[in-house]
C-alpha positions in Angstrom: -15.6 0.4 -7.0 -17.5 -2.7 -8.5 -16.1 -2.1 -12.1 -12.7 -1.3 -10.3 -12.2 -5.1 -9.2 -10.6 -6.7 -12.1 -8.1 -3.6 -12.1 -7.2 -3.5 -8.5 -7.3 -7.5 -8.6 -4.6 -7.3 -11.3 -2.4 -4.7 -9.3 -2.3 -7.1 -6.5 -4.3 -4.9 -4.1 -5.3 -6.7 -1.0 -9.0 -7.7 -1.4 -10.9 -9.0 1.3 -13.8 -11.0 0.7 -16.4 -13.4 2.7 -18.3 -16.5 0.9 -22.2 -16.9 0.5 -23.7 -20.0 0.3 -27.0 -19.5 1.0 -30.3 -19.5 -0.8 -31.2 -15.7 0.5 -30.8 -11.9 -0.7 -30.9 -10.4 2.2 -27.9 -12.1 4.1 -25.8 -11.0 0.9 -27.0 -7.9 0.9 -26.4 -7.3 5.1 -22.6 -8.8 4.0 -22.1 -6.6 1.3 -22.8 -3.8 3.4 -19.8 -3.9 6.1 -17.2 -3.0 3.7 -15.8 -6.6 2.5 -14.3 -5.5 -1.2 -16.1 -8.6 -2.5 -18.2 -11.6 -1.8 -17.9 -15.1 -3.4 -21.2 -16.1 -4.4 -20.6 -20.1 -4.2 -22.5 -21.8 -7.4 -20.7 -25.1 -7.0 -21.6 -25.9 -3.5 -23.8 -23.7 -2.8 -27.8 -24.3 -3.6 -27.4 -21.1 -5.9 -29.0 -21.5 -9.1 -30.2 -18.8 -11.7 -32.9 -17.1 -9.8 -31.3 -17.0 -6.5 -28.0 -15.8 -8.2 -29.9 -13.0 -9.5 -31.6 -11.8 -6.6 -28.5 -12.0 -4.6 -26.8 -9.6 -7.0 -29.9 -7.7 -7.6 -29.7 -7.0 -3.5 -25.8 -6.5 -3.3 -26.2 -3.6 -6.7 -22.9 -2.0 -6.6 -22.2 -2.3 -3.2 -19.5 -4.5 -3.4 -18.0 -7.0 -6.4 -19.7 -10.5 -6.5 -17.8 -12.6 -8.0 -19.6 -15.9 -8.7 -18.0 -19.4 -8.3 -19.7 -21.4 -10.9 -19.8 -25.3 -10.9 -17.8 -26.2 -13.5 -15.0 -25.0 -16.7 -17.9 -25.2 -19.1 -19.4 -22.1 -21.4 -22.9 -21.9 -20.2 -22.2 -21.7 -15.9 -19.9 -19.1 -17.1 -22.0 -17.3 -20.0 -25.0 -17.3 -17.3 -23.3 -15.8 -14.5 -22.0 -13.3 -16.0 -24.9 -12.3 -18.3 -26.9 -12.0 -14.4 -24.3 -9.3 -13.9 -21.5 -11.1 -12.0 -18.3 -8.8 -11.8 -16.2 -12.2 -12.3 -16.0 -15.6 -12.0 -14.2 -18.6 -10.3 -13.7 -21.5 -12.0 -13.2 -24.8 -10.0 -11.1 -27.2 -11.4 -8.7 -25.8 -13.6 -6.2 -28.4 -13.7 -4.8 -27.9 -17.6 -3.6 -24.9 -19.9 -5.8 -25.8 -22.0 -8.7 -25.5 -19.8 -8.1 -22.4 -18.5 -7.8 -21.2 -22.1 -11.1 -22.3 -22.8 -12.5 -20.5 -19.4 -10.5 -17.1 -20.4 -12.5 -17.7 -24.1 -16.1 -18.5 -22.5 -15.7 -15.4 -20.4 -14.4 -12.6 -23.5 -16.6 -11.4 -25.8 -14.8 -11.3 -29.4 -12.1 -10.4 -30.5 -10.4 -12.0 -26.9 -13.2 -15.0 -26.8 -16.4 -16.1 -27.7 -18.9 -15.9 -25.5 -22.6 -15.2 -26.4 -24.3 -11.8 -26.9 -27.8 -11.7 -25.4 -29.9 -9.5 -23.6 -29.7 -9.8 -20.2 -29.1 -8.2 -16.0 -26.1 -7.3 -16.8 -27.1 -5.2 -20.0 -29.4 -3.4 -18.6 -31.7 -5.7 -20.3 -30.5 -3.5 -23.5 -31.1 -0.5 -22.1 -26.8 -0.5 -21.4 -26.2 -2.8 -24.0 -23.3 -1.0 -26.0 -21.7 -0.1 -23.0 -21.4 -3.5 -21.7 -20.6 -4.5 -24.9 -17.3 -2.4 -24.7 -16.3 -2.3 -21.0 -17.0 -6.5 -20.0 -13.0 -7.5 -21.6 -11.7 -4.8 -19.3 -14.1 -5.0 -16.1 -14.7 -8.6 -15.8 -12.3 -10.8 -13.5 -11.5 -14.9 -14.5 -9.9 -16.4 -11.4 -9.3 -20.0 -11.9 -8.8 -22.6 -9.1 -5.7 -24.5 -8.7 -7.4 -27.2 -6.0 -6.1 -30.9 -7.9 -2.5 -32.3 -8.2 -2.6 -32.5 -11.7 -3.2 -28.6 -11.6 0.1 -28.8 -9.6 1.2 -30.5 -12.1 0.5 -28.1 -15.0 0.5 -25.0 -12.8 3.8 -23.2 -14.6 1.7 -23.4 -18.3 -1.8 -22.2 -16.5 -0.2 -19.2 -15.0 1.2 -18.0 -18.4 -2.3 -18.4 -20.0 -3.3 -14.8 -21.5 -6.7 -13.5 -20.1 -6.4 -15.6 -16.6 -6.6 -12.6 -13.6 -6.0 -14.7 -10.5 -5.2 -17.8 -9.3 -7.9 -19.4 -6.2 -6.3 -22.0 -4.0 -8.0 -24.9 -2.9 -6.3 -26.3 0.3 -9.1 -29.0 0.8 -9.9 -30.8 -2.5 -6.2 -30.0 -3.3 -5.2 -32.2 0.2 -8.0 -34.8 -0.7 -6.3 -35.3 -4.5 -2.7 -36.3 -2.5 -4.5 -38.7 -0.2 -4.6 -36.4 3.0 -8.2 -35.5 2.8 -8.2 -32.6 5.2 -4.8 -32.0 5.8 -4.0 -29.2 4.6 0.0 -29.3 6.9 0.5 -32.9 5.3 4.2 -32.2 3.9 2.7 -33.3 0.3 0.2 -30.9 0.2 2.8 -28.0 1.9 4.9 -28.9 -1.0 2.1 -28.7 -3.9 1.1 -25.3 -2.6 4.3 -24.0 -2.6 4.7 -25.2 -6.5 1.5 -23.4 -6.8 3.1 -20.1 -4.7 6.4 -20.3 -6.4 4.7 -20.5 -10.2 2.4 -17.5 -9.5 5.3 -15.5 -8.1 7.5 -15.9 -11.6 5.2 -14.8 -13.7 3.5 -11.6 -11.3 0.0 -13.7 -10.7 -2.1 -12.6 -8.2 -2.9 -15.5 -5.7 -6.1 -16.0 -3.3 -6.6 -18.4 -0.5 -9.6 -19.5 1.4 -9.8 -20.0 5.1 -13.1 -20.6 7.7 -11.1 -18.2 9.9 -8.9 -15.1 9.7 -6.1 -16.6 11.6 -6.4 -19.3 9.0 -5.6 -16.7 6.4 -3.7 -14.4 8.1 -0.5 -16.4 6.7 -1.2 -16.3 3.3 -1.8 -12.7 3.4 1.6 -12.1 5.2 3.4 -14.2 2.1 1.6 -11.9 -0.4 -1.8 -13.5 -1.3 -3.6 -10.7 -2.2 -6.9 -12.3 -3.0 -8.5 -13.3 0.3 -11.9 -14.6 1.5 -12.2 -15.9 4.9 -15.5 -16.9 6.2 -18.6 -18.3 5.9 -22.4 -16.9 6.1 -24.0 -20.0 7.6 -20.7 -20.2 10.2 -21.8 -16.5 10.4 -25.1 -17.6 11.5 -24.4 -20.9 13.7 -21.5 -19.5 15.8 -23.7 -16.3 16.5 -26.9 -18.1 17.7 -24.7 -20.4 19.5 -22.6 -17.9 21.4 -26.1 -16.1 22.5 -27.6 -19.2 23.3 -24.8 -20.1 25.6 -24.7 -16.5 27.4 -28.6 -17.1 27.8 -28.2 -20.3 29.6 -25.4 -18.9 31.7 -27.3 -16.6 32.7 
């Protein structure tokens, strides 16, 4: 199902996924096995760099898509990622055509793009190199974020971008660029997410949207987001040790 993302992404299939943020294997590995249809391994925030990113997806294998948020729209977070064997990436920070043009080219080998041929994970370390070679255009997904006002802004000339699979909200950076840091119902930022809604919708883009909680979600989902990650793994891990904690004191 891994190799099916980008395809199933593209047909607007509802695709449930969970964020990691932590430094460890084996928590991605227990959340790829409950039936998520991807994680979103988080390179910007997250303190993921090369070798944990590859042990994460060396532990998740094919269990489920990772798709790897990388820090910024620059060629060698992306070329990295995806050369570890990411199954996409998501780009923060997209606020410009001509940005996401350049993320679409860093992620597509040539003809489509130009990103670097090496030897790496996701080649089998040239054991699979020719068949990477020829599925990666097809397989892997570029999901850009539209989390700024000035993405707003440009939003109707990013969506029409060739090679750009799905557009990421960012309710909270996208409140803090209008001046309501945090508040996500301010009016202004209603308003800029339905530009962003509205603009995806004319054009047949797929649309994601994060939220702590399902309920935050749930909304989105109902309006036709398709692309969905709710949750967190350290929230995972808090809330649980605090709900035991509390029944153990109770009783």
């Amino acid at each position: 199902m891994t190799k099916e993302f980008r395809a199933r992404l593209k047909r607007r299939e509802k695709l449930l996924g969970t964020m990691v943020t932590l430094a460890s294997a084996a928590s991605a590995e227990v959340l790829a096995s409950l039936g998520f249809d991807w994680l979103f391994i988080d390179g910007e925030h997250g303190p993921l760099e090369t070798r944990e990113l590859e042990a994460i997806l060396q532990a998740v294998g094919d269990k489920t898509a990772c798709i790897v948020r990388v820090p910024e729209a620059a060629e060698v977070p992306i070329k990295k990622a995806l050369d570890l064997g990411a199954h996409g990436i998501i780009v923060p920070q997209v606020n410009t055509a001509e940005q996401a043009a350049d993320v679409v080219r860093f992620a597509r080998y040539a003809p489509e793009g130009s990103r670097g041929v090496g030897l790496a994970r996701a080649h089998g370390y040239g054991l699979n190199f020719r068949e990477y070679l020829s599925a990666a255009n097809r397989e892997i997904a570029v999901i850009v974020q539209a989390e700024h006002a000035r993405a707003v802004e440009n939003i109707d000339a990013i969506v029409r971008v060739p090679g750009v699979d799905a557009v990421l909200l960012g309710p909270y950076d996208l409140s803090a660029s209008l001046g309501k840091m945090g508040q996500i119902d301010a009016k202004e930022v209603v308003a800029a997410i339905e530009r962003v809604t509205d603009a995806c919708a004319a054009v047949g883009m797929p649309l994601g949207y994060f939220g702590v909680t399902a309920a935050a979600v749930r909304p989105y989902a109902a309006r036709g987001y398709s692309l969905l990650v709710a949750g967190v793994d350290t929230l995972y891990l808090a809330n649980g040790a605090k709900a035991l904690l509390a029944e153990l004191r109770d009783a």
